[in-house]
mmCIF file of the N, C-alpha and C atoms, coordinates in Angstrom:
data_MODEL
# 
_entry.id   MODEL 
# 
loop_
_atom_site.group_PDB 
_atom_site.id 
_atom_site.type_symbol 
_atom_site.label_atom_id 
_atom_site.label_alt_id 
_atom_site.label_comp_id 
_atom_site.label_asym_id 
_atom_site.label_entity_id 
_atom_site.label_seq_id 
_atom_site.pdbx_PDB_ins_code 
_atom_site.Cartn_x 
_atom_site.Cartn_y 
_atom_site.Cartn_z 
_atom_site.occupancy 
_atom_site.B_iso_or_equiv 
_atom_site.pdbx_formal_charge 
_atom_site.auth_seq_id 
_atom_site.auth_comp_id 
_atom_site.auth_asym_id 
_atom_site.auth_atom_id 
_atom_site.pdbx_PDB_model_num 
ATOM 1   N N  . UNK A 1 1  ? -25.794 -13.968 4.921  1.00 0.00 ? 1  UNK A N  1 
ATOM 2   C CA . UNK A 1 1  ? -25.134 -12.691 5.018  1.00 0.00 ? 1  UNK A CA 1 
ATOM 3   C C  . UNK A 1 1  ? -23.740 -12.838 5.640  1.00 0.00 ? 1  UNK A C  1 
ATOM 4   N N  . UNK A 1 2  ? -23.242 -13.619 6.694  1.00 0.00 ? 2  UNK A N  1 
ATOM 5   C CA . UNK A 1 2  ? -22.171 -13.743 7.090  1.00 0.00 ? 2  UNK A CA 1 
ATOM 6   C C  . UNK A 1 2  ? -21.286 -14.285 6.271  1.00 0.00 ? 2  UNK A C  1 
ATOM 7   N N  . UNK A 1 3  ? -22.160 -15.555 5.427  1.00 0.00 ? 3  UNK A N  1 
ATOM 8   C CA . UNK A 1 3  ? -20.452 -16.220 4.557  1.00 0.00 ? 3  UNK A CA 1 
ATOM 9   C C  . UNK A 1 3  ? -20.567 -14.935 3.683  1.00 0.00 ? 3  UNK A C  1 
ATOM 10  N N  . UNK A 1 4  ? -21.311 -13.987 2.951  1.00 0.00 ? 4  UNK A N  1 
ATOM 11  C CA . UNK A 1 4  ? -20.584 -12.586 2.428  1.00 0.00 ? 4  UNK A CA 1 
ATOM 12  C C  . UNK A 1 4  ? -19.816 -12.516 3.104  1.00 0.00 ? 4  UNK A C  1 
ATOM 13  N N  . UNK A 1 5  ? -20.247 -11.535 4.287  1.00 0.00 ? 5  UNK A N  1 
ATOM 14  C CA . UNK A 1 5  ? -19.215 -10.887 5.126  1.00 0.00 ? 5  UNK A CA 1 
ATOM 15  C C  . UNK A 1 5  ? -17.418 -11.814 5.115  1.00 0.00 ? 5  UNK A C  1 
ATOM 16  N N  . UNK A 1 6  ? -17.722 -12.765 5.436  1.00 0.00 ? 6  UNK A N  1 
ATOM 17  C CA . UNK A 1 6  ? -16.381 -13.959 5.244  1.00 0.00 ? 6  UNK A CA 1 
ATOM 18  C C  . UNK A 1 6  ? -15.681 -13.410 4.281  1.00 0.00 ? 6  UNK A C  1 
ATOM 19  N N  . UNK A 1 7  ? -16.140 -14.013 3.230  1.00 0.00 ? 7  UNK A N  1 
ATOM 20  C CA . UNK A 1 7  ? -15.704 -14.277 1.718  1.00 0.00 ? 7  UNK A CA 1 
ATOM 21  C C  . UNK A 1 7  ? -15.103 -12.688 1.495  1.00 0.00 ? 7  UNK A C  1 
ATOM 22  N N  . UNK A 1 8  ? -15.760 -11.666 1.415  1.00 0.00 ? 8  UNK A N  1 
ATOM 23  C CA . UNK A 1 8  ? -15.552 -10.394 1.046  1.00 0.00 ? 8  UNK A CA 1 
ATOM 24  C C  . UNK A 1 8  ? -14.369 -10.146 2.158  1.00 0.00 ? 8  UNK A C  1 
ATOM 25  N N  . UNK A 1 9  ? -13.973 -10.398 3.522  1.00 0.00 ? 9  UNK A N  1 
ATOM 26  C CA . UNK A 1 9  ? -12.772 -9.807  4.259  1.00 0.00 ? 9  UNK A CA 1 
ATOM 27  C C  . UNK A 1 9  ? -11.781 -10.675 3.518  1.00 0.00 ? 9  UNK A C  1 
ATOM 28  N N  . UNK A 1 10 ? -12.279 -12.212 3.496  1.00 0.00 ? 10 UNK A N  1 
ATOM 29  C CA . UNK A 1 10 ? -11.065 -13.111 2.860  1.00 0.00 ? 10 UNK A CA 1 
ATOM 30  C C  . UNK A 1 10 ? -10.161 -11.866 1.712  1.00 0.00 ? 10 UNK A C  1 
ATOM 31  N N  . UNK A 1 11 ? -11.563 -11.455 0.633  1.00 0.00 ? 11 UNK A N  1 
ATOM 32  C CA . UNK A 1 11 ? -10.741 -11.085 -0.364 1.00 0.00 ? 11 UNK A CA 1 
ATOM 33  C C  . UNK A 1 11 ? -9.874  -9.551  0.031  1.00 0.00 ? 11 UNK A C  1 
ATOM 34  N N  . UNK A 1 12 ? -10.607 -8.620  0.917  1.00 0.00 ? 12 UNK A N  1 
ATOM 35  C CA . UNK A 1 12 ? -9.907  -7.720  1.308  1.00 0.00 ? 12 UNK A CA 1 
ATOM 36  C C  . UNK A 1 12 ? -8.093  -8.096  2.118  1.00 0.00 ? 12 UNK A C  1 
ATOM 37  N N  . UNK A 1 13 ? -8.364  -9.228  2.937  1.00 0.00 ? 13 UNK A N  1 
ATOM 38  C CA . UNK A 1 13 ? -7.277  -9.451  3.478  1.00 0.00 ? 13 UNK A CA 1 
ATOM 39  C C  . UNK A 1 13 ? -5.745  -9.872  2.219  1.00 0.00 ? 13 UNK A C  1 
ATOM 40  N N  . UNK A 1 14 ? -6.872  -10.348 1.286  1.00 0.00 ? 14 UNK A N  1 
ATOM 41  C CA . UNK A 1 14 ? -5.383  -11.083 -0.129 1.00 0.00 ? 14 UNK A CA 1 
ATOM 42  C C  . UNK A 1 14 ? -5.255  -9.573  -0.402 1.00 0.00 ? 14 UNK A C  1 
ATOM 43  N N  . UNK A 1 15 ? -5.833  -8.536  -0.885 1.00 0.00 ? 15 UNK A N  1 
ATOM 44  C CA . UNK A 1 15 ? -5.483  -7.858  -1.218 1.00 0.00 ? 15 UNK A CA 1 
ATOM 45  C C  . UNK A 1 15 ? -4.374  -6.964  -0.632 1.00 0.00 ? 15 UNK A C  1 
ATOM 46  N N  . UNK A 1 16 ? -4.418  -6.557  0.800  1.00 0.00 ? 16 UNK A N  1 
ATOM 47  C CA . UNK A 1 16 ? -3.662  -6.037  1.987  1.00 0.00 ? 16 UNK A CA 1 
ATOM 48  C C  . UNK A 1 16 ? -2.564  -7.068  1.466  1.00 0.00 ? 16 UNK A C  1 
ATOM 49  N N  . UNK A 1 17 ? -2.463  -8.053  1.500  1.00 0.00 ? 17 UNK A N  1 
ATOM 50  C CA . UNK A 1 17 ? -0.921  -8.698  1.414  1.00 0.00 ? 17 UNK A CA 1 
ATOM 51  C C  . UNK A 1 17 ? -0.231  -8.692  -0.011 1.00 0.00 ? 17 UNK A C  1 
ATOM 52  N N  . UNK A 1 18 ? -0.847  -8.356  -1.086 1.00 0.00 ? 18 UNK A N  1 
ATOM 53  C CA . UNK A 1 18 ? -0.461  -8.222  -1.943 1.00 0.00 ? 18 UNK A CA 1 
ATOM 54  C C  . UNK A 1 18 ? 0.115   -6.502  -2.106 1.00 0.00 ? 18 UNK A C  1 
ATOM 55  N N  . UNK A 1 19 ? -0.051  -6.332  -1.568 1.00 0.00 ? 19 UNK A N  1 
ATOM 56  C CA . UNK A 1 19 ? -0.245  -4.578  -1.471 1.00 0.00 ? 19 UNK A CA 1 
ATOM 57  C C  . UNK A 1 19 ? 1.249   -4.509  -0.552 1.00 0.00 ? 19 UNK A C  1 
ATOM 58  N N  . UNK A 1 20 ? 1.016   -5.202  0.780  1.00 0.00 ? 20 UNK A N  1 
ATOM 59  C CA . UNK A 1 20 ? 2.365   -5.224  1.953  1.00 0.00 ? 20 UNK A CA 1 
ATOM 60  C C  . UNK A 1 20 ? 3.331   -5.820  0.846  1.00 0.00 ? 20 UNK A C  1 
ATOM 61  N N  . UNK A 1 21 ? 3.354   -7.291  0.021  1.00 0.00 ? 21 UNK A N  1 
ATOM 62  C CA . UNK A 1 21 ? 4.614   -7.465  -0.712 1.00 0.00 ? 21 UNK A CA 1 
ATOM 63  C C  . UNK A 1 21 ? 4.919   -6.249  -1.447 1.00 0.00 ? 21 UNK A C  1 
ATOM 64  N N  . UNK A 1 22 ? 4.605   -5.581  -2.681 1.00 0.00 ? 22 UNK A N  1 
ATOM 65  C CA . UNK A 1 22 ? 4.580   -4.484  -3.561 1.00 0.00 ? 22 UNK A CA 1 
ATOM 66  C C  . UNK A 1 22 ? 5.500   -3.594  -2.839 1.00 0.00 ? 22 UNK A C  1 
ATOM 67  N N  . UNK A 1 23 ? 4.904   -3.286  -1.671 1.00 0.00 ? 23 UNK A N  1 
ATOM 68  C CA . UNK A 1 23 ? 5.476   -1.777  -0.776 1.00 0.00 ? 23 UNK A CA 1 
ATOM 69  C C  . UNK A 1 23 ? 6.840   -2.563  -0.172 1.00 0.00 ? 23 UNK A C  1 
ATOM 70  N N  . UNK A 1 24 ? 6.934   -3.932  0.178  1.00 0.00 ? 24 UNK A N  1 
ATOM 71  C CA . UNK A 1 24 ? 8.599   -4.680  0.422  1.00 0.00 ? 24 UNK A CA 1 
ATOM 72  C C  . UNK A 1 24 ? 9.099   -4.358  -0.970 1.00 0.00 ? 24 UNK A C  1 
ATOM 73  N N  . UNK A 1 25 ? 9.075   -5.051  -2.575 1.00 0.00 ? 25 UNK A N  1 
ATOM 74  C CA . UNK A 1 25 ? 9.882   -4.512  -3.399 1.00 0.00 ? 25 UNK A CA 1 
ATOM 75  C C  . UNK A 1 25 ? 10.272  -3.443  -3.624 1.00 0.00 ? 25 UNK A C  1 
ATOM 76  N N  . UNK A 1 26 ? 8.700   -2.243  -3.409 1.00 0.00 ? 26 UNK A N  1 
ATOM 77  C CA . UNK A 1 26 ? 9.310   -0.904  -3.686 1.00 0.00 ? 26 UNK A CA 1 
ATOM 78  C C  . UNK A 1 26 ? 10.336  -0.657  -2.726 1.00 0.00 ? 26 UNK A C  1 
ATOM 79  N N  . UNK A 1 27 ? 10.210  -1.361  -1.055 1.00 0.00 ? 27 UNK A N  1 
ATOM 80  C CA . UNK A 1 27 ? 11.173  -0.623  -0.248 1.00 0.00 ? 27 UNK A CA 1 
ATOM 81  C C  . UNK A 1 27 ? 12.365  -1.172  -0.984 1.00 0.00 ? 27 UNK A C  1 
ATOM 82  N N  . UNK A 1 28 ? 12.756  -2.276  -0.931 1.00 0.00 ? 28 UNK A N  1 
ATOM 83  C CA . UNK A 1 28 ? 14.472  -3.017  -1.629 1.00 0.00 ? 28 UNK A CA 1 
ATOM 84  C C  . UNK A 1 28 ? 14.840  -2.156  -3.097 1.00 0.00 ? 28 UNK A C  1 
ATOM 85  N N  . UNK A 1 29 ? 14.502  -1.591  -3.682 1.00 0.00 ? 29 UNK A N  1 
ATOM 86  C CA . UNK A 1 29 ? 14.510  -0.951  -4.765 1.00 0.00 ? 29 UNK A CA 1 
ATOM 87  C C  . UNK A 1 29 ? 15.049  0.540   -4.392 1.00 0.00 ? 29 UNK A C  1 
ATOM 88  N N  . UNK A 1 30 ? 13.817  0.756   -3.512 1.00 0.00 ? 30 UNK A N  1 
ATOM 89  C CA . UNK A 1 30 ? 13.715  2.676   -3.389 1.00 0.00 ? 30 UNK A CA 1 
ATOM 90  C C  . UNK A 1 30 ? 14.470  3.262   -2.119 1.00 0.00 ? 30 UNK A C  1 
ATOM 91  N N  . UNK A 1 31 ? 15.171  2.042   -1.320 1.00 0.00 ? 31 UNK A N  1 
ATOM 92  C CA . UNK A 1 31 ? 15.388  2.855   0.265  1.00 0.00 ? 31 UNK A CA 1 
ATOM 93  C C  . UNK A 1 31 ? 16.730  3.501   -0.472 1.00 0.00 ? 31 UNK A C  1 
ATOM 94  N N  . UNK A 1 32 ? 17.203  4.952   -0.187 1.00 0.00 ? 32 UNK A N  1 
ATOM 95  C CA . UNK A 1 32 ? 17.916  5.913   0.090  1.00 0.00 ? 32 UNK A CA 1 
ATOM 96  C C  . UNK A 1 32 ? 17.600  6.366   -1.416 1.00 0.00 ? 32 UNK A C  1 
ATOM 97  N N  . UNK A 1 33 ? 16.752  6.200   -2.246 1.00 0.00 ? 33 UNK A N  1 
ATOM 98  C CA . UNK A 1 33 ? 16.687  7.145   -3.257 1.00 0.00 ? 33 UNK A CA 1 
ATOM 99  C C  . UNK A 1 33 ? 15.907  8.235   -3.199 1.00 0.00 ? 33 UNK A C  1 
ATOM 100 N N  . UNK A 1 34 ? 15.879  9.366   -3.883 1.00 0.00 ? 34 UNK A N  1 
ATOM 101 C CA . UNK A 1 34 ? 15.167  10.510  -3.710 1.00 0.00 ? 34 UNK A CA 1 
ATOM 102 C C  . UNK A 1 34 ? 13.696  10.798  -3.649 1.00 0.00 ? 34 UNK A C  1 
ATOM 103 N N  . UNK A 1 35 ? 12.925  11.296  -2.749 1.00 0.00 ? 35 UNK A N  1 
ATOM 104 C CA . UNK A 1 35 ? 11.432  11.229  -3.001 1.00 0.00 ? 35 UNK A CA 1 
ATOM 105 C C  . UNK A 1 35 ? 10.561  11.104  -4.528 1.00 0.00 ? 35 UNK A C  1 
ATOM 106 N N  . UNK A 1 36 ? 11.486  12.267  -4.944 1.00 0.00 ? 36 UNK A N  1 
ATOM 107 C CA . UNK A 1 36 ? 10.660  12.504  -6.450 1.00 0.00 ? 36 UNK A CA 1 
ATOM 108 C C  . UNK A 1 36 ? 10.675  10.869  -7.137 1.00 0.00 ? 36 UNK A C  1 
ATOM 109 N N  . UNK A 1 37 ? 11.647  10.574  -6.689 1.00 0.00 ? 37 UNK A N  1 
ATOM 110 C CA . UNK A 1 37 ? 11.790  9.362   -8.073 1.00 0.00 ? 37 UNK A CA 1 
ATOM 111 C C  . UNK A 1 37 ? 11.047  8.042   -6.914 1.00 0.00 ? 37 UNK A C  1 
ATOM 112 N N  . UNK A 1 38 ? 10.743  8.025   -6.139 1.00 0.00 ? 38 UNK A N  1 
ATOM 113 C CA . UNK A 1 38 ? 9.765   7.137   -5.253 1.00 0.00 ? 38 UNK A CA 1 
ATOM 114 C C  . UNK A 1 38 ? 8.569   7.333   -5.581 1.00 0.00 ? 38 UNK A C  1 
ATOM 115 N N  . UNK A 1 39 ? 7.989   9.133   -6.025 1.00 0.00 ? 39 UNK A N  1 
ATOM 116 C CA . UNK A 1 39 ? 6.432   8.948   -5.640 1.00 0.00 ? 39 UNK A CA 1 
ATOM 117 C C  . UNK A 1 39 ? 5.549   8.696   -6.776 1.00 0.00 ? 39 UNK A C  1 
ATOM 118 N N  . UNK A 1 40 ? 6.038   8.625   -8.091 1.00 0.00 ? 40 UNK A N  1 
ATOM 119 C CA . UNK A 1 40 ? 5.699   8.179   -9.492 1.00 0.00 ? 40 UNK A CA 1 
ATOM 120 C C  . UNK A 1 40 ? 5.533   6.562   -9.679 1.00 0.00 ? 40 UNK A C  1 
ATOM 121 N N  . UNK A 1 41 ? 6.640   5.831   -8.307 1.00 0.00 ? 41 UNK A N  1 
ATOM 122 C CA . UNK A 1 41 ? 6.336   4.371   -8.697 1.00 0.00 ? 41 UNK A CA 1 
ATOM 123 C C  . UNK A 1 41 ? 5.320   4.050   -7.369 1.00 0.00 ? 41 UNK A C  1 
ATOM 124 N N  . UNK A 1 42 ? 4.891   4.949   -6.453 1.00 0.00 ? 42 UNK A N  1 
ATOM 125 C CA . UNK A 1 42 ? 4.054   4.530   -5.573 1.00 0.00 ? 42 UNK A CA 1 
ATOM 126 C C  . UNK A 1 42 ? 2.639   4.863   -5.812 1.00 0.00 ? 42 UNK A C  1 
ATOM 127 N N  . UNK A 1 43 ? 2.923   5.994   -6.789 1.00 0.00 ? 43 UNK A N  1 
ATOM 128 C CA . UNK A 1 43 ? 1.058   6.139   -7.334 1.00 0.00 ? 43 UNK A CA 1 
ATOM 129 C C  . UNK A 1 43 ? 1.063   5.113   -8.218 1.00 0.00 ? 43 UNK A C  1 
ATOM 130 N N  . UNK A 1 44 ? 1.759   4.606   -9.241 1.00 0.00 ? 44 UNK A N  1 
ATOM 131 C CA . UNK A 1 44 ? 0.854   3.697   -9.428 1.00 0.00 ? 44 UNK A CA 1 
ATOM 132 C C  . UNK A 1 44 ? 0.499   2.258   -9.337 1.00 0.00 ? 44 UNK A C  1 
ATOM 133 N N  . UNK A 1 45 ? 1.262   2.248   -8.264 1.00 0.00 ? 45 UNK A N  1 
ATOM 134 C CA . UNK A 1 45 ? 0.726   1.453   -6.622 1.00 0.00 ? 45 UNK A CA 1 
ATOM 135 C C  . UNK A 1 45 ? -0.176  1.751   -6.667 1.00 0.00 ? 45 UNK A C  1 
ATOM 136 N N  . UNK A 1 46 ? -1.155  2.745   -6.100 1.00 0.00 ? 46 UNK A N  1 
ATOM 137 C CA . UNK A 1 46 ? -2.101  2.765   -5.917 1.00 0.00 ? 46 UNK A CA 1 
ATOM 138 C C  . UNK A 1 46 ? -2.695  2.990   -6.927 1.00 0.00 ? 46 UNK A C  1 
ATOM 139 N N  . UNK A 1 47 ? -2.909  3.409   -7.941 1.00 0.00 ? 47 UNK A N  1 
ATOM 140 C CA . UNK A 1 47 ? -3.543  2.947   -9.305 1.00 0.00 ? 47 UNK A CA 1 
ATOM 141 C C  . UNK A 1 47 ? -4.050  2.270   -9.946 1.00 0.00 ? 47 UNK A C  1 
ATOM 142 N N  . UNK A 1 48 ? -3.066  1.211   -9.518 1.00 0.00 ? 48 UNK A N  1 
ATOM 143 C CA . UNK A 1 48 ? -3.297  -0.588  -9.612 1.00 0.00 ? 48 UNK A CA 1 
ATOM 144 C C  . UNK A 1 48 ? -4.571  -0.852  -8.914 1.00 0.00 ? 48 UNK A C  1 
ATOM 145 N N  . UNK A 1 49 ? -5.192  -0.027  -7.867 1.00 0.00 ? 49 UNK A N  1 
ATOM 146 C CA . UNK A 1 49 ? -6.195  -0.727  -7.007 1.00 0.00 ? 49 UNK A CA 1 
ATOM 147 C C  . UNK A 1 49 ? -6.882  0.147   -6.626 1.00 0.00 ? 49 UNK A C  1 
ATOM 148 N N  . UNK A 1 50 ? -7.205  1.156   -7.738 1.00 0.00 ? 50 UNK A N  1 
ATOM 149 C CA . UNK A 1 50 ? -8.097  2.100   -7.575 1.00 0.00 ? 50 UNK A CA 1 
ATOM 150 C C  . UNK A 1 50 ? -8.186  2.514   -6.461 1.00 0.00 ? 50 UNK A C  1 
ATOM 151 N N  . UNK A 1 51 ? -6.688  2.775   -5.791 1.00 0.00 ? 51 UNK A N  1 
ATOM 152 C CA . UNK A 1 51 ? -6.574  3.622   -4.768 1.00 0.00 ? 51 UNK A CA 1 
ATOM 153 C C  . UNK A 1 51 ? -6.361  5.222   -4.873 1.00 0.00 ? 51 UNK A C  1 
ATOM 154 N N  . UNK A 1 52 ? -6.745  5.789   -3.763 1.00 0.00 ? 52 UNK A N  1 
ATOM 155 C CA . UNK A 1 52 ? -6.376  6.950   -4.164 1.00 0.00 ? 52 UNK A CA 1 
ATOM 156 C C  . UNK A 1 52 ? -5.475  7.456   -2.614 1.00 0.00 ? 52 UNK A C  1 
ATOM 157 N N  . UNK A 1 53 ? -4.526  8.439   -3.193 1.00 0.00 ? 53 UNK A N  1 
ATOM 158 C CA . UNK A 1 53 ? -3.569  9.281   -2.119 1.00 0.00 ? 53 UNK A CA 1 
ATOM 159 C C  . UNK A 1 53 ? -3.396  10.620  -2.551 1.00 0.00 ? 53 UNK A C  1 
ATOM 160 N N  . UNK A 1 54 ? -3.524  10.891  -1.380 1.00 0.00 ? 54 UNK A N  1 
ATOM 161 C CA . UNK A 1 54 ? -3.414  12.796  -1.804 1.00 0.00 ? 54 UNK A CA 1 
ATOM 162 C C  . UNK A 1 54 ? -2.104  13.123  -1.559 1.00 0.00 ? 54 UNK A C  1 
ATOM 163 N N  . UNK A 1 55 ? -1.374  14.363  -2.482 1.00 0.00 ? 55 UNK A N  1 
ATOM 164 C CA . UNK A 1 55 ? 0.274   14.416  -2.826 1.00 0.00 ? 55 UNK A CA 1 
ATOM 165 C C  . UNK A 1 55 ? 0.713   14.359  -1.028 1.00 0.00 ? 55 UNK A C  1 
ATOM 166 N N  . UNK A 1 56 ? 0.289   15.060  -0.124 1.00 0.00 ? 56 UNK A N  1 
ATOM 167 C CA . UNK A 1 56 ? 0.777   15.195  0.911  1.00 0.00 ? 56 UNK A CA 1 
ATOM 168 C C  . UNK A 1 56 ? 1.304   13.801  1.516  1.00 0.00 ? 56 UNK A C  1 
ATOM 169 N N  . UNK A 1 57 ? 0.011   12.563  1.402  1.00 0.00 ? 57 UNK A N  1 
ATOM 170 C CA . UNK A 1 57 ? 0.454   11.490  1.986  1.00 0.00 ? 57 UNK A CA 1 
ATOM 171 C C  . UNK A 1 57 ? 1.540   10.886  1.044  1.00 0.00 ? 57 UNK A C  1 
ATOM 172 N N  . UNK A 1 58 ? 1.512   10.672  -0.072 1.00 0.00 ? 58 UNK A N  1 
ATOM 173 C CA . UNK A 1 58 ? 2.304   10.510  -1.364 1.00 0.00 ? 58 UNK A CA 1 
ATOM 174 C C  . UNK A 1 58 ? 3.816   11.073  -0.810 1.00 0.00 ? 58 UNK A C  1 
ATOM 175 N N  . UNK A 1 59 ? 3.866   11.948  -0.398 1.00 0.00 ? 59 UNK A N  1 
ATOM 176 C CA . UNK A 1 59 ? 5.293   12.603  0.251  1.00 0.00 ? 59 UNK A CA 1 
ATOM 177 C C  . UNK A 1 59 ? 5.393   11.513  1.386  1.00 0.00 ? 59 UNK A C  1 
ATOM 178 N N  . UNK A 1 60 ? 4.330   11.528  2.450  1.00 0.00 ? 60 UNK A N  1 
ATOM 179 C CA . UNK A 1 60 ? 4.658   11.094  3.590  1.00 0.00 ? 60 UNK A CA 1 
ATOM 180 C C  . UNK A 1 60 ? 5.640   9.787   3.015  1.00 0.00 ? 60 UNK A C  1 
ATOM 181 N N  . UNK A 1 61 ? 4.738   8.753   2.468  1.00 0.00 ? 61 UNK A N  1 
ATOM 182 C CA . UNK A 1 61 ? 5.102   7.456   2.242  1.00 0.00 ? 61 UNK A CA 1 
ATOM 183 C C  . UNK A 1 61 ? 5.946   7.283   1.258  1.00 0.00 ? 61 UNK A C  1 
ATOM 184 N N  . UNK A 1 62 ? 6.234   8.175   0.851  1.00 0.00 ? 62 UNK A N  1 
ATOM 185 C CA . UNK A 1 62 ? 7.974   8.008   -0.359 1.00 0.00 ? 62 UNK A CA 1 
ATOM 186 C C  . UNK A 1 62 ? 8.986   8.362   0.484  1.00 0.00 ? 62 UNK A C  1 
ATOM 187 N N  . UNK A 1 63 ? 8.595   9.437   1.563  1.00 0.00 ? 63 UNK A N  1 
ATOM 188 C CA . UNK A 1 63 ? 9.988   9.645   2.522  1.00 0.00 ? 63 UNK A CA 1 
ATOM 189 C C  . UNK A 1 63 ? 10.342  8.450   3.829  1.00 0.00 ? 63 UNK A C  1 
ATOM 190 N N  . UNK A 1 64 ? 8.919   7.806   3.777  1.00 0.00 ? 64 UNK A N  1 
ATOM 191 C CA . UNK A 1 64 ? 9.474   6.452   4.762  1.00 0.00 ? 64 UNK A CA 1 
ATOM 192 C C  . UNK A 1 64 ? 9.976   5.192   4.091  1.00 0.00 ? 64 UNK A C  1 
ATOM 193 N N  . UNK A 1 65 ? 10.014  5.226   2.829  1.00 0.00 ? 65 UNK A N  1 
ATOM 194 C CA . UNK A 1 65 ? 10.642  4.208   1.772  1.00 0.00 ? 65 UNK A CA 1 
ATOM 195 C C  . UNK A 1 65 ? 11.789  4.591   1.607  1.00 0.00 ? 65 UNK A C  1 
ATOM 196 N N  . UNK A 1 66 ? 11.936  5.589   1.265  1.00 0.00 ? 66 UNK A N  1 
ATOM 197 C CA . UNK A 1 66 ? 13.643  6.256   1.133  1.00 0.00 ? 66 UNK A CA 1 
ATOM 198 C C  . UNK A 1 66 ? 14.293  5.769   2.211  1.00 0.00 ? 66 UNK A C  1 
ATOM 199 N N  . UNK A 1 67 ? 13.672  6.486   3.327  1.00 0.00 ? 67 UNK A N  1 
ATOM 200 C CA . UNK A 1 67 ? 14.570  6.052   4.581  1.00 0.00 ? 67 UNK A CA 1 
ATOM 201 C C  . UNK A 1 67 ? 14.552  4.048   5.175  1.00 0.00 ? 67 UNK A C  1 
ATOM 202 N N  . UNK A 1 68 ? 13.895  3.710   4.284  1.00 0.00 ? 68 UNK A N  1 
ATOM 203 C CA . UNK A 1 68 ? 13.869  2.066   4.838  1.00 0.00 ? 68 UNK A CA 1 
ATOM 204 C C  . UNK A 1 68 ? 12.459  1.950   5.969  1.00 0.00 ? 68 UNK A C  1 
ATOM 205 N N  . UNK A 1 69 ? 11.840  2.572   5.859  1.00 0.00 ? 69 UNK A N  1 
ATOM 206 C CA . UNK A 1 69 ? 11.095  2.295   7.166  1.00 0.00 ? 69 UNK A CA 1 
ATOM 207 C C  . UNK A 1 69 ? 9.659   1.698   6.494  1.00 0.00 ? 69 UNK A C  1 
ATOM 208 N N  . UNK A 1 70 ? 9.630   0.503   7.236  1.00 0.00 ? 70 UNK A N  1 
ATOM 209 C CA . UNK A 1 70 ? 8.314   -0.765  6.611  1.00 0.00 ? 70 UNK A CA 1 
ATOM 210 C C  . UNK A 1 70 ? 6.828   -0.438  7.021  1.00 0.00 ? 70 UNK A C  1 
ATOM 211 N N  . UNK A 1 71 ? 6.710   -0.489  5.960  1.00 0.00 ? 71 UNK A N  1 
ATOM 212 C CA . UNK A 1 71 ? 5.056   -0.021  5.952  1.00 0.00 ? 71 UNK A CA 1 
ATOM 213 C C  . UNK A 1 71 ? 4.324   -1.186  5.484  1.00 0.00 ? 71 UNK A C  1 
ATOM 214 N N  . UNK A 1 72 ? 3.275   -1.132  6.463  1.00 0.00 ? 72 UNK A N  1 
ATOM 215 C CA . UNK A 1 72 ? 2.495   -2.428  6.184  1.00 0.00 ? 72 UNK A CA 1 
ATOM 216 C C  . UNK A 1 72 ? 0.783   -2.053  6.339  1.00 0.00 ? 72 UNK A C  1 
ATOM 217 N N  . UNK A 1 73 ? -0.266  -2.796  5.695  1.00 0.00 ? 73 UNK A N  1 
ATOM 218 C CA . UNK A 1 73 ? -0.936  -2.211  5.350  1.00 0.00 ? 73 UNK A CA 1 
ATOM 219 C C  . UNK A 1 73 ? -2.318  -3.353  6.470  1.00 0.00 ? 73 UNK A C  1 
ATOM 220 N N  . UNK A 1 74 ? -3.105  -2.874  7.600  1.00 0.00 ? 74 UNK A N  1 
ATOM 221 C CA . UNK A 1 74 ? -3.400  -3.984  7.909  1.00 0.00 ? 74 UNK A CA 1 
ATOM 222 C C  . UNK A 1 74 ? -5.196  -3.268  7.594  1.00 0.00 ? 74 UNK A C  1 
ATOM 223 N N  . UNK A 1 75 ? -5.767  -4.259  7.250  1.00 0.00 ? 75 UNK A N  1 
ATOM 224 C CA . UNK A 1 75 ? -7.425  -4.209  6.876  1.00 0.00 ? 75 UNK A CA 1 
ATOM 225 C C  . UNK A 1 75 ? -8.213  -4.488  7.701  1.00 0.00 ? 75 UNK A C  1 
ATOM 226 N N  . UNK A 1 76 ? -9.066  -3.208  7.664  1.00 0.00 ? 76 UNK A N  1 
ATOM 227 C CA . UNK A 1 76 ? -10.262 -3.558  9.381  1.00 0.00 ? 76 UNK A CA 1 
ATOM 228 C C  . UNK A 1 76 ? -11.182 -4.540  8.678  1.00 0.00 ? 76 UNK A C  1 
ATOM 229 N N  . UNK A 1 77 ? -11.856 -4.823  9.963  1.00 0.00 ? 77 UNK A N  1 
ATOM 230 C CA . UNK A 1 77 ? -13.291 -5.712  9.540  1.00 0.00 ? 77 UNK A CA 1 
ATOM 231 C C  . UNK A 1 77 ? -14.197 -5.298  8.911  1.00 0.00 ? 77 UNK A C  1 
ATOM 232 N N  . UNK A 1 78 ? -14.568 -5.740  8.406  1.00 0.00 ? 78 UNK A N  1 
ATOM 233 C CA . UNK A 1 78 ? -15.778 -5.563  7.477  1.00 0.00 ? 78 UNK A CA 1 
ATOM 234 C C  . UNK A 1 78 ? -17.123 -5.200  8.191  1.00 0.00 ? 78 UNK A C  1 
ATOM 235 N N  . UNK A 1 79 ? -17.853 -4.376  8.467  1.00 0.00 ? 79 UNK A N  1 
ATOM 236 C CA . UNK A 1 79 ? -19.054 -4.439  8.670  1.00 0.00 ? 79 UNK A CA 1 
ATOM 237 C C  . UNK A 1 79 ? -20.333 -3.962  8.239  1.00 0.00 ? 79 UNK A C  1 
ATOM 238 N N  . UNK A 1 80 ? -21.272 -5.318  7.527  1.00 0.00 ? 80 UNK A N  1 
ATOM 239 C CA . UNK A 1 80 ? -22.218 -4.607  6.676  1.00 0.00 ? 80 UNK A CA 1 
ATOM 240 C C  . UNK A 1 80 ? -23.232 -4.183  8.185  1.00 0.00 ? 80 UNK A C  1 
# 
């Protein structure tokens, strides 16, 4: 049961960093552009990973990309 537990954070953790690069390009791309045109390329960000965000946070996190501000995504532990 533990090498699960292992193996399964391993893969949660690649994912979190693949996710933190994504949200660095979108920032170099998107900082000082307008929300609207940020939150169409950040859903499907999360799309990609059968994530889901509700429009409110979708605002939150297109207006901290606009403004440059780094968002990083860190993954709790796993516990079965």
């Amino acid at each position: 049961m533990r090498e699960v537990q292992r193996e399964a954070q391993k893969g949660i953790e690649q994912m979190a960093r693949e996710q933190n690069r994504e949200l660095e390009r979108m920032s170099a791309t998107y900082t000082g552009r307008p929300i609207e045109e940020i939150k169409p390329a950040l859903q499907r960000l999360f799309a990609r990973y059968d994530g889901k965000i509700t429009d409110p946070e979708l605002t939150e996190w297109a207006q901290l990309i606009s403004d440059g501000t780094k968002i990083t995504l860190k993954p709790d532990k796993i516990r079965f």
